[in-house]
C-alpha positions, 0 to 999 in steps of 0.5 A: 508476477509483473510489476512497475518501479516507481521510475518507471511508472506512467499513469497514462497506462492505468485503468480502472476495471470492475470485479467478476461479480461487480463489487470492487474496482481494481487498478490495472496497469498495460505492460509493456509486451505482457498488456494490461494486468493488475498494478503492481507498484514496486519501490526503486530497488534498493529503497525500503521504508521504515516499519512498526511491523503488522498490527490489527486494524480497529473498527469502532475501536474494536479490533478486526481479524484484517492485519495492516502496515504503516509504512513511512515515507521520509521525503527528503529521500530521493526514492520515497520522494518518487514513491509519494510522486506517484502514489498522488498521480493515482490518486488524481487518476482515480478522482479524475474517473470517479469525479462524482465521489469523494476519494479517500486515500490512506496516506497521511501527513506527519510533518513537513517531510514525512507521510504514513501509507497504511496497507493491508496485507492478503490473507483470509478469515481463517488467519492464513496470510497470503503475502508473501515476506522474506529478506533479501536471501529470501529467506521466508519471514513469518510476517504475524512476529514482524516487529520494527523493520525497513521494508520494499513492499509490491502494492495494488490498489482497489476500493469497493464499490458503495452506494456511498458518496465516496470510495476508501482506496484500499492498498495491499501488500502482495509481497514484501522484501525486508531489508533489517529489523530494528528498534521501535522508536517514536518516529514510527507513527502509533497505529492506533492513531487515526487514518487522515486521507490524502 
């Protein structure tokens, strides 16, 4: 599976390409000899971001079957500061090309120096969970028990597309590495919060 670092990254390689059957828009990245394919966006190695582990997202406040993750990013961190960097440079790219929607984007600010990223997971209806979670012996990790933890997660980015005035840019997690579990605290933000955009 291919994939960019955030150092590495270069918005002026991404598209924006529809589905087979037209009815999302995926971000799609031109690597360097392996041409354009699906973007993956990866943290600098050895850059996690803190976690309260996966949780069911709410509809109406009623919970859906779709699990996602709230990721934390501390941008008095170096890496997290080039994270939050690029994430802003696709979501100005995506804006620049949809310029006649509303782009909303989930992340969301906390404090001065902090912002959540909300991501789904892959998975199906029936429960099976696509992504893959391990640590970093890759040892496979049972992503329905992750509690609390730090994690490097590989995004790619789509939004359906709607007869409405904007587009809600969806985030996935095609893989994740975990680097260590720890305790819940008050610093993680509480998922049943809402989800500002950018």
């Amino acid at each position: 599976m291919r994939y960019v670092s955030c150092s590495r990254f270069d918005a002026n390689r991404l598209s924006i390409v529809e589905n087979d059957d037209k009815s999302r828009k995926i971000l799609k990245y031109n690597y360097l000899n392996f041409g354009m394919q699906d973007l993956r966006l990866a943290l600098d190695k050895d850059c996690y971001l803190k976690s309260g582990g996966l949780f069911k997202e709410k509809y109406q406040n009623v919970e859906t079957w779709r699990h996602s993750i709230a990721l934390n990013l501390d941008l008095q961190l170096e890496g997290h500061q080039k994270m939050y960097k690029t994430l802003k440079s696709i979501y100005k790219m995506v804006t620049r090309i949809e310029n006649e929607k509303e782009i909303n984007f989930p992340l969301s600010k906390t404090d001065n120096s902090s912002h959540v990223l909300y991501c789904r997971i892959v998975e199906g209806k029936d429960g099976t969970i696509y992504t893959s979670c391990t640590d970093k012996e890759k040892e496979k990790i049972d992503l329905k028990t992750l509690g609390p933890c730090f994690a490097r997660p590989m995004l790619s980015f789509s939004y359906p597309i709607t007869n409405l005035n904007h587009y809600n840019i969806k985030i996935t997690i095609a893989e994740m590495v975990i680097d260590s579990i720890i305790e819940k605290d008050n610093s993680i933000l509480d998922e049943n919060q809402d989800e500002p955009e950018i």
